[in-house]
C-alpha positions as CSV (number, residue, x, y, z in Angstrom):
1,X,5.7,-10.9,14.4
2,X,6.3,-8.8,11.2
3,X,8.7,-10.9,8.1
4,X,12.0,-9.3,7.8
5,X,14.0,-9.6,4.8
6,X,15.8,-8.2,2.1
7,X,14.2,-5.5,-0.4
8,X,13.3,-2.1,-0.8
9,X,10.3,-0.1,-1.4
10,X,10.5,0.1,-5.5
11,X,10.9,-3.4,-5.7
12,X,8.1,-4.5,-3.6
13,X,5.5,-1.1,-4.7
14,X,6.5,-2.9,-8.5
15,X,5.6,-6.5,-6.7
16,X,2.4,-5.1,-6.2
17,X,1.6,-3.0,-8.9
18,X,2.4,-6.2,-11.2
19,X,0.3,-8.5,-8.6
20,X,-3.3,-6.9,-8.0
21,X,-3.1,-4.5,-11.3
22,X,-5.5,-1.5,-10.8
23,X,-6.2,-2.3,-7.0
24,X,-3.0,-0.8,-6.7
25,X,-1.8,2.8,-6.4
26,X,1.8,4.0,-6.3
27,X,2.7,6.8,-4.2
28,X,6.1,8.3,-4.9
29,X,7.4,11.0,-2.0
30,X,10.9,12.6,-3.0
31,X,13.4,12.7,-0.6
32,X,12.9,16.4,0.9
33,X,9.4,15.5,1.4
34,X,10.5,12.9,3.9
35,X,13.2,14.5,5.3
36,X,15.8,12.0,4.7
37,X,18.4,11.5,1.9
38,X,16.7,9.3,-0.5
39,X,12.9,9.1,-1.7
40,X,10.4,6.7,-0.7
41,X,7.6,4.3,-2.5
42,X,4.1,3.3,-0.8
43,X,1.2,1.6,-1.9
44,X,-2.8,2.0,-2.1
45,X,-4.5,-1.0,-1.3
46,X,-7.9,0.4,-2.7
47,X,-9.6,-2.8,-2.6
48,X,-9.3,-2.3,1.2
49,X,-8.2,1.0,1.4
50,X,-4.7,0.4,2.9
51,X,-1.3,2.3,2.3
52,X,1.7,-0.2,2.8
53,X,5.1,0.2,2.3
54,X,8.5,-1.1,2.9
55,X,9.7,0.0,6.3
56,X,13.3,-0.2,7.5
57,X,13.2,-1.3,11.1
58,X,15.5,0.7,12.3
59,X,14.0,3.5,10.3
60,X,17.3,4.8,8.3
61,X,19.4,3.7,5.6
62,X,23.0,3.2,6.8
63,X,25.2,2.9,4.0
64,X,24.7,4.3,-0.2
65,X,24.2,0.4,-1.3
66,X,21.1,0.0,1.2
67,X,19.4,1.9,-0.7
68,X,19.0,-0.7,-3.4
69,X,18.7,-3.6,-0.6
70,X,18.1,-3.4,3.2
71,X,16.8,-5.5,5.4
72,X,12.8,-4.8,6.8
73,X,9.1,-5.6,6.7
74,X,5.7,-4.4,5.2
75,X,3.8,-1.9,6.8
76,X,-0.2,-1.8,6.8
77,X,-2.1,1.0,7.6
78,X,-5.5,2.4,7.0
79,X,-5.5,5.0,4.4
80,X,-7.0,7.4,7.0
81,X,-3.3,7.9,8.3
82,X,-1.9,9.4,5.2
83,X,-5.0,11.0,3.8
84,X,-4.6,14.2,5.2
85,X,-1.0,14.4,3.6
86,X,-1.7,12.8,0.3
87,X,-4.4,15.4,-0.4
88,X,-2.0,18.1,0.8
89,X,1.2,17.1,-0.4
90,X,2.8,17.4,2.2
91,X,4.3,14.6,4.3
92,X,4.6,16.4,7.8
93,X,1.3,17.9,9.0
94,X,2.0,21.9,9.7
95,X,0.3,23.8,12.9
96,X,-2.8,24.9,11.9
């Protein structure tokens, strides 16, 4: 069972950042990238090669203040996942 509890994903991509130092990558994607009102923080694990972030459960921000707190948990996943993507720069994979 994934830890829910209150943050967003600045604060804990800064958490990390300031934790495990150059292990860590910041990913910034702006808000049309994502397709949804506000932009959006990840990180790069590249000791293990792992993108987390911090994920809404419900998967949208309801009111202007969650934005700056909501409640949720830390996704892991391998960096495979978003690799296409980050080398695109593009969040949504297009018909090829």
């Amino acid at each position: 069972m994934k830890q829910e509890y209150y943050s967003n994903c600045l604060f804990e991509a800064i958490k990390a950042k300031i934790k495990w130092g150059k292990q860590i990558r910041i990913i910034y994607i702006p808000s049309w990238k994502n397709e949804v009102f506000c932009p959006h923080f990840m990180w790069h694990d590249l000791a293990n090669n792992t993108i987390k972030d911090f994920h809404a459960e419900y998967g949208y921000i309801e009111k202007w203040y969650n934005l700056y707190l909501f409640k949720g948990h830390i996704r892991c996943r391998p960096y495979s996942v978003y690799e296409r993507w980050l080398k695109k720069g593009k969040w949504k994979s297009e018909a090829e």
